[in-house]
BATILO-580664 format. One record per residue: residue number from 1; residue in three letters; x, y, z of N, C-alpha, C in turn. Coordinates in pm, 1 decimal. Layout:
// residues N
SITE,NUM,Ala,X,Y,Z,X,Y,Z,X,Y,Z
...
This chain:
// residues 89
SITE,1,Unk,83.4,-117.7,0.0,0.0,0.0,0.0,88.2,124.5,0.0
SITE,2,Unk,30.9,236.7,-92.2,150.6,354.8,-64.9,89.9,462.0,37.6
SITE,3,Unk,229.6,493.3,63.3,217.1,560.1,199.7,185.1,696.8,170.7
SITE,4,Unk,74.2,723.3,238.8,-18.2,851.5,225.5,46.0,954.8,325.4
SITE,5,Unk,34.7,1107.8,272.5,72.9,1217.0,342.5,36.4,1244.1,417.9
SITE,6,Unk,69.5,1379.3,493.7,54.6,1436.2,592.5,-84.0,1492.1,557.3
SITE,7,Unk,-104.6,1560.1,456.7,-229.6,1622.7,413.9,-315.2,1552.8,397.4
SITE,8,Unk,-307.9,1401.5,320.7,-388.2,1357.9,330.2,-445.2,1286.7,482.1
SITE,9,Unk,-361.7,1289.8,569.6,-423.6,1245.6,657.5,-493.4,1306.1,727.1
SITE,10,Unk,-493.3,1458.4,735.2,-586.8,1561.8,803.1,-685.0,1554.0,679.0
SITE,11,Unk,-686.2,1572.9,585.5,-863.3,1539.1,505.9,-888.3,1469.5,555.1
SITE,12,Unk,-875.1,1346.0,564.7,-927.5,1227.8,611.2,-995.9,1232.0,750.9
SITE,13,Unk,-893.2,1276.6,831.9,-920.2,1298.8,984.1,-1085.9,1376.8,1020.7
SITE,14,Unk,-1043.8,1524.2,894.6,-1126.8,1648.3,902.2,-1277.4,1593.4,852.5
SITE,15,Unk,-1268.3,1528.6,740.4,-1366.6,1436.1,660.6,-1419.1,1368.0,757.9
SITE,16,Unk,-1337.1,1242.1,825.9,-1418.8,1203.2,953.8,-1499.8,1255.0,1072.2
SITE,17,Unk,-1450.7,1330.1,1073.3,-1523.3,1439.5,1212.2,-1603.0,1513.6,1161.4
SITE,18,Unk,-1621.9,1547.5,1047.5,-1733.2,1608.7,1007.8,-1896.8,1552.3,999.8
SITE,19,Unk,-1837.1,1425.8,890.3,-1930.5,1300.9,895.4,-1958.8,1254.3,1047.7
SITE,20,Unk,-1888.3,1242.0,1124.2,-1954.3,1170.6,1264.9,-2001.8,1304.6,1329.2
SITE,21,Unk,-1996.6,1425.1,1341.0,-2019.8,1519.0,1421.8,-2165.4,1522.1,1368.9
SITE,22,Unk,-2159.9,1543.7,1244.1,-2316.7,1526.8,1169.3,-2409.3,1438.9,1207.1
SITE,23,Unk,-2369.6,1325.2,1265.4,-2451.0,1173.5,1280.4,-2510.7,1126.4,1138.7
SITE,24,Unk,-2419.1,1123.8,1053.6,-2389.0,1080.2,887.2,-2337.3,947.7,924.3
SITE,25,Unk,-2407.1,820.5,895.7,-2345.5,734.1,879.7,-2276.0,669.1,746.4
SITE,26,Unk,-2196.5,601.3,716.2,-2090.6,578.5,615.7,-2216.7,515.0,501.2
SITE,27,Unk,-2263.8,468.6,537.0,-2435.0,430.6,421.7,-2444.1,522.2,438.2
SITE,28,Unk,-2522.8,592.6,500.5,-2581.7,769.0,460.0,-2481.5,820.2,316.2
SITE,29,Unk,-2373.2,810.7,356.9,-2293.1,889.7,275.0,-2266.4,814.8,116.7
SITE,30,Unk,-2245.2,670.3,152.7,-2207.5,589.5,75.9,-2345.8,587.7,-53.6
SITE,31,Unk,-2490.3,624.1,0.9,-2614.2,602.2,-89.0,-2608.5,719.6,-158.9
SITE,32,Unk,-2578.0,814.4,-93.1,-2579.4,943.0,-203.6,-2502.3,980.5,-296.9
SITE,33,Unk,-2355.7,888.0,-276.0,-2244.1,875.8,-381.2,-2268.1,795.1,-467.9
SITE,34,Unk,-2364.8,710.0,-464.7,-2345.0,578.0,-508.3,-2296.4,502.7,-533.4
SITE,35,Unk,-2232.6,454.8,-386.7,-2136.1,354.6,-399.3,-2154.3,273.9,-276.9
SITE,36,Unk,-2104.6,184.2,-241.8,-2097.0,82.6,-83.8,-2037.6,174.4,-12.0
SITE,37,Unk,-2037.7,133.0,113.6,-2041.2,170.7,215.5,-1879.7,131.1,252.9
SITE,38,Unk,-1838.9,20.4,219.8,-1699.2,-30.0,235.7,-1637.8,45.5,166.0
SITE,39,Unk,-1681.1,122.0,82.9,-1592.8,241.2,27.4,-1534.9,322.7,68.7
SITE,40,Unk,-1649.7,391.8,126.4,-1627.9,527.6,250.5,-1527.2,457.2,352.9
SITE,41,Unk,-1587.5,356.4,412.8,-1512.1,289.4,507.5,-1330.5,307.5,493.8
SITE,42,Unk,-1311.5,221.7,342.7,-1197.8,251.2,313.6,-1088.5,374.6,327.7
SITE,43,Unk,-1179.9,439.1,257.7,-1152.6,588.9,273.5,-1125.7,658.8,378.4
SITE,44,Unk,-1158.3,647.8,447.9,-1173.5,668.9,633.1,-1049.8,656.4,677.4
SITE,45,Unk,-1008.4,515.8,643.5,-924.2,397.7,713.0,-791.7,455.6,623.1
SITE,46,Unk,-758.2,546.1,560.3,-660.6,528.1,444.4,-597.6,507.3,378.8
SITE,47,Unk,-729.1,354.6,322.1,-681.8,264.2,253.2,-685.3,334.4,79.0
SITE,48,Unk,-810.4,396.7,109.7,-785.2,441.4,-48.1,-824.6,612.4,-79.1
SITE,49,Unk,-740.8,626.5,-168.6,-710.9,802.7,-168.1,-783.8,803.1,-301.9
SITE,50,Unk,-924.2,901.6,-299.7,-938.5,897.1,-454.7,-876.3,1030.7,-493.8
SITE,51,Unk,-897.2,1054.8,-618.9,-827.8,1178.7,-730.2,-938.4,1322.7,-657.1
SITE,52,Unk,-826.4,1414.0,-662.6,-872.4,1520.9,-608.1,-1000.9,1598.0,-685.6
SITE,53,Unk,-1058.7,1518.6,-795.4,-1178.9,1571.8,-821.8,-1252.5,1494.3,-735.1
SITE,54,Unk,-1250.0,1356.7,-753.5,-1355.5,1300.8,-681.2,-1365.2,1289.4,-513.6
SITE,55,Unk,-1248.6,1340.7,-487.3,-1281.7,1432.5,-318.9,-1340.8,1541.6,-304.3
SITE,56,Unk,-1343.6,1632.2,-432.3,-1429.2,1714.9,-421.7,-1594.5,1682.0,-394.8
SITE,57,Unk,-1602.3,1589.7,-469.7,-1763.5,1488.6,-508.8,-1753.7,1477.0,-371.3
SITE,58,Unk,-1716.3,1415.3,-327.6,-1712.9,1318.9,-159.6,-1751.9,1429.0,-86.0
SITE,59,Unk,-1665.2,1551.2,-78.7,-1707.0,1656.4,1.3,-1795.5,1697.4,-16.6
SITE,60,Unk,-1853.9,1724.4,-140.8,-1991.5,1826.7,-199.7,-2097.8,1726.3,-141.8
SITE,61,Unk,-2109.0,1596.4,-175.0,-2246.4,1494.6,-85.2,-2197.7,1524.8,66.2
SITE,62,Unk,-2065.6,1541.4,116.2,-2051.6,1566.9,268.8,-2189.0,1657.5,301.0
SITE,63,Unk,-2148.7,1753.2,240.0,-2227.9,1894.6,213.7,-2349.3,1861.7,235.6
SITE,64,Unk,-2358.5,1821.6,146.2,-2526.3,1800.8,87.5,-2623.0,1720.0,228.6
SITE,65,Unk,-2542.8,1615.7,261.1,-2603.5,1549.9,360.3,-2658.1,1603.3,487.4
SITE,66,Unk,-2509.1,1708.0,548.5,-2576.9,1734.2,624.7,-2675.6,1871.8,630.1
SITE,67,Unk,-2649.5,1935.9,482.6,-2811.3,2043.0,491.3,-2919.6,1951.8,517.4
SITE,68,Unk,-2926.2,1837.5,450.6,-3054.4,1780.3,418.7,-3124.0,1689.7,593.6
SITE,69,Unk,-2996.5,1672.6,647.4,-3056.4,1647.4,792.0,-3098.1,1770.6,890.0
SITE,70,Unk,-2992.3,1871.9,844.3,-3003.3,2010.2,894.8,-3174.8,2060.2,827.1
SITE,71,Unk,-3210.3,2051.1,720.9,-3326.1,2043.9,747.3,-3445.7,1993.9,779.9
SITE,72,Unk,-3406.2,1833.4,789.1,-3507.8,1742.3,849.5,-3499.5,1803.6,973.8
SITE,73,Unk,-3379.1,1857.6,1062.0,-3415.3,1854.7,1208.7,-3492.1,1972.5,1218.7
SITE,74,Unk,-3485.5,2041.5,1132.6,-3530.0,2224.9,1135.9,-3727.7,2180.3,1099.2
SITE,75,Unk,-3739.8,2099.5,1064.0,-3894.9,2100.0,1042.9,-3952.9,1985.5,1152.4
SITE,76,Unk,-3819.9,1932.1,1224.3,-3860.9,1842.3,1348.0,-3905.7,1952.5,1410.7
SITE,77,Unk,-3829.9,1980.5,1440.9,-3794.5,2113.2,1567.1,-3906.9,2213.5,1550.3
SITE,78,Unk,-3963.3,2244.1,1428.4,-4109.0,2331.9,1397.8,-4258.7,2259.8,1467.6
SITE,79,Unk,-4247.9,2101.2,1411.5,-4364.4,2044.7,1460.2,-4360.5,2022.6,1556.9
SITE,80,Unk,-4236.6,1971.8,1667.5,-4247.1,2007.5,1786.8,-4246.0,2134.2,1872.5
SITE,81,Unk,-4259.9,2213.1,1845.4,-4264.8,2326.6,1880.1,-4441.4,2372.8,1891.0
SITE,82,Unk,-4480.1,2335.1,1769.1,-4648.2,2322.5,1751.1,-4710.9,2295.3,1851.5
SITE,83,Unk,-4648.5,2093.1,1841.2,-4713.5,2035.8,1962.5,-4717.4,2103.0,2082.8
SITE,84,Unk,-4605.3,2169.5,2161.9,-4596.0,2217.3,2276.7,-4673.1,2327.6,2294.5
SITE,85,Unk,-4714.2,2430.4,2154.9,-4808.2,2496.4,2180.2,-4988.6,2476.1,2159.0
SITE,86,Unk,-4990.8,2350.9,2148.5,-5122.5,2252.5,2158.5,-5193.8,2225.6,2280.3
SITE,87,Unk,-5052.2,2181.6,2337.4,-5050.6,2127.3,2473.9,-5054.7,2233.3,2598.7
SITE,88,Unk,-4945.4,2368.4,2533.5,-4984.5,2474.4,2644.1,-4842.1,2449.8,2718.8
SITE,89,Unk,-4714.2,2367.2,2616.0,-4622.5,2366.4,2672.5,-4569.0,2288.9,2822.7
């Protein structure tokens, strides 16, 4: 296996903590790329470095994922908010 950089190991690192800070799981991420999940995994693990376009891709679904939970929680957070004013809080 060739031995990966310094840089790449902070993407990787930064990439990870982003994805777990999110509560993005590696399927989460892996379905919107379309690819397995042992992929991401890989990736993680730095087993495999893809080409700096397609880290861009990786990052841009990073992206994408967590608006799209960022707004599932934002219309959680509305209907519960409702409820509590149903209830009288």
């Amino acid at each position: 296996m060739e031995e990966i950089s310094t840089a790449e190991v902070s993407l990787i690192t930064r990439f990870f903590e982003a994805r777990s800070m999110a509560g993005i799981t590696q399927a989460e991420l892996a379905a919107r790329l379309g690819m397995h999940q042992t992929t991401v995994g890989r990736f993680e693990l730095g087993e495999l470095i893809p080409t700096p376009r397609r880290t861009k891709m990786w990052i841009n679904a990073l992206v994408a994922e967590i608006e799209h939970k960022e707004a599932s929680l934002m219309s959680a957070k509305r209907t519960a908010s409702e409820l509590q004013e149903e209830v009288g809080q």
